[in-house]
C-alpha positions as CSV (number, residue, x, y, z in Angstrom):
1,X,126.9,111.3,73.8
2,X,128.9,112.1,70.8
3,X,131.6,110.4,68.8
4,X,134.3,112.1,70.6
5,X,132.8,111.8,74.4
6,X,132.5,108.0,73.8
7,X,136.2,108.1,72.8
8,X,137.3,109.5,75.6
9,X,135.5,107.3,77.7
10,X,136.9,104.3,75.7
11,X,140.5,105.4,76.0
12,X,140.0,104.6,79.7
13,X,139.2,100.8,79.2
14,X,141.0,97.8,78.6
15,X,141.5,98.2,74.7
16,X,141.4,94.1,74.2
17,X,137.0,94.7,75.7
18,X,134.5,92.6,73.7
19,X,132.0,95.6,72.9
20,X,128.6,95.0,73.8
21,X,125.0,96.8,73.2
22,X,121.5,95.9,74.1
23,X,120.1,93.6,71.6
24,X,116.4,92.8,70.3
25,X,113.9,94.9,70.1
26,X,113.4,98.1,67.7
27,X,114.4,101.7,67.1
28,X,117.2,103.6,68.8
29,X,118.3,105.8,71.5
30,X,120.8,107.9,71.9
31,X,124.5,106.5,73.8
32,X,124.7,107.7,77.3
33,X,127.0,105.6,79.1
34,X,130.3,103.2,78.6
35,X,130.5,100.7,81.8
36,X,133.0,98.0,82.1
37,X,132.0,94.4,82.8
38,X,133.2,90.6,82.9
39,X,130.5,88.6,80.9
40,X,130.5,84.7,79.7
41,X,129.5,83.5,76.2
42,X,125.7,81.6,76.7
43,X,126.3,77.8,74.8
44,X,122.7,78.2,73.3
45,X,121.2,81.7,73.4
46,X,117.5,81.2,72.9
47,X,116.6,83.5,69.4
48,X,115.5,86.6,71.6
49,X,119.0,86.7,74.2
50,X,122.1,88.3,73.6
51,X,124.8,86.0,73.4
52,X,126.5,86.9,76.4
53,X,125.6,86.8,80.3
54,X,126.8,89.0,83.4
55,X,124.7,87.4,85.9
56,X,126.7,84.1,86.3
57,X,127.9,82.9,90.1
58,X,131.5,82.7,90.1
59,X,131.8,79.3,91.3
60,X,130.5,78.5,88.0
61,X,132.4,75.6,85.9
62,X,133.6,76.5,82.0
63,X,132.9,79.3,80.3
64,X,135.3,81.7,79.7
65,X,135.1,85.2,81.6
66,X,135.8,88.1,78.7
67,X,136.2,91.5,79.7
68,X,133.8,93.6,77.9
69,X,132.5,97.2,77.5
70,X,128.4,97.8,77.3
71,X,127.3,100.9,75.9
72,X,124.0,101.9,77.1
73,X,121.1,104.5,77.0
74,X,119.0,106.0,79.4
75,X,115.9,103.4,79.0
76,X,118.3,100.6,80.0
């Protein structure tokens, strides 16, 4: 994916979307896909999480749900 096909896939999503990539790990890999998602900010994110969860049960109490935008790659 380059600059300007991300764009374009952007423009299409809510322009307020927490942005989100994979965390930990090394190296990179190229972009190759923009997906949309509703996530929840962890209270205390062990050292090796991301800060944010999409697996949560929506009867769950607090937390705020942010909409957000992941970018991915193809070993995700």
């Amino acid at each position: 994916m380059i600059v300007k096909e991300l764009i374009e896939e952007l423009q299409k999503l809510p322009q307020n979307s927490l942005v989100l990539v994979r965390g930990y790990e090394n190296g990179h890999d190229k972009a190759d896909s923009v997906a949309a998602m509703n996530v929840k900010k962890k209270l205390f994110p062990k050292n090796w999480e991301g800060e944010y969860e999409d697996k949560f049960d929506s009867d769950d109490e607090g937390g705020e749900i942010i909409p957000a935008v992941r970018i991915g790659s193809k070993r995700e």
